[in-house]
C-alpha positions as CSV (number, residue, x, y, z in Angstrom):
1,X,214.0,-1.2,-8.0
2,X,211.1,0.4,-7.5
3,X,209.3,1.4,-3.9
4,X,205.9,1.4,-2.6
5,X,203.9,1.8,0.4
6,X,200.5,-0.4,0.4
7,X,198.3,-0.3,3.7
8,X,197.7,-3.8,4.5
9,X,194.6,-5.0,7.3
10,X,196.6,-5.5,10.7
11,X,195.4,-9.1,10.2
12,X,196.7,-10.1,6.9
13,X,199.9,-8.1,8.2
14,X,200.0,-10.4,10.8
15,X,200.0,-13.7,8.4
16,X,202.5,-11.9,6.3
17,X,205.0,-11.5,8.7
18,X,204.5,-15.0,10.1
19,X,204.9,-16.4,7.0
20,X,208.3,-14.4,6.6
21,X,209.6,-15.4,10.1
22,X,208.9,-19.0,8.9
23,X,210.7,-18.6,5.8
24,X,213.6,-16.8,7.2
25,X,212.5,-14.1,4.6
26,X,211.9,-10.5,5.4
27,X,208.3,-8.5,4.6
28,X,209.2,-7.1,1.6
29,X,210.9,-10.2,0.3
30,X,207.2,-12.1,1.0
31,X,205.5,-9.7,-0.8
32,X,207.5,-9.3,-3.3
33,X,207.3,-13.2,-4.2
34,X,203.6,-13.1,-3.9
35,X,203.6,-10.0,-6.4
36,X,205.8,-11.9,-8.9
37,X,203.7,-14.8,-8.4
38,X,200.5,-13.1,-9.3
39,X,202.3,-11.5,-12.4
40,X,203.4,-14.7,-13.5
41,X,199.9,-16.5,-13.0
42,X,198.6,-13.7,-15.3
43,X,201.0,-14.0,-17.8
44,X,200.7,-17.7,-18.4
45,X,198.7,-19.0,-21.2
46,X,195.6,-19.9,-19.9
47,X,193.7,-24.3,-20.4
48,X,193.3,-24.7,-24.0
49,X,189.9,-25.2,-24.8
50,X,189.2,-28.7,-26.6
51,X,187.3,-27.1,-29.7
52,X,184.8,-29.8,-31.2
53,X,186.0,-33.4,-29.4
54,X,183.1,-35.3,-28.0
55,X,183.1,-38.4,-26.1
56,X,183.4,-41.5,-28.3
57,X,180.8,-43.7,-29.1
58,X,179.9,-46.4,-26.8
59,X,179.8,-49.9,-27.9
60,X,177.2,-52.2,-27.2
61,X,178.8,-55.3,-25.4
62,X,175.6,-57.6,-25.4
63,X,172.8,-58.3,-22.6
64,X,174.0,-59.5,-18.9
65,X,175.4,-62.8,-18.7
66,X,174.0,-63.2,-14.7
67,X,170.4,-62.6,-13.8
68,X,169.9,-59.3,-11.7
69,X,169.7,-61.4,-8.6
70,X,173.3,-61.9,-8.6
71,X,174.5,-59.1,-9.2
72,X,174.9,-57.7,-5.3
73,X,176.4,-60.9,-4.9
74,X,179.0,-60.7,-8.0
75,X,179.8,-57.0,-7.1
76,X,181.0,-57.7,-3.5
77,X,183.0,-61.1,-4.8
78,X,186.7,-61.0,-3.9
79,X,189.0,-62.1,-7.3
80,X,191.3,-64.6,-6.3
């Protein structure tokens, strides 16, 4: 195992060592996790792109059935 100093803000210390006290973990434990963390996130494959797909075509289901008029009044009907 390897050690390291890093100079961290006295505020961001401060969350850090919160965050250990909460997790019954030391300093170096919490920052080691995060570190690890961040390696894994870079070493995951990133979202696969979806290449050529394209919404489907949309089908045309015919005109209305109720005049516009109604339609307020449809929208707000409770289906029994």
């Amino acid at each position: 195992m390897k050690m390291t100093e890093v100079p961290l803000p006295d505020g961001v210390y401060s969350q850090v060592e919160s965050l250990a006290a909460k997790l019954r973990l030391t300093v170096p434990e919490v920052l080691c996790q995060a570190a690890e963390q961040m390696v894994l996130r870079q070493t995951l494959p990133g979202p696969r792109t979806n290449g050529d797909w394209q919404f489907p075509e949309g089908r045309h289901l015919g005109g209305f059935q109720k005049p516009v008029e109604d339609w307020r009044l449809l929208a707000n009907e409770a289906d029994d």
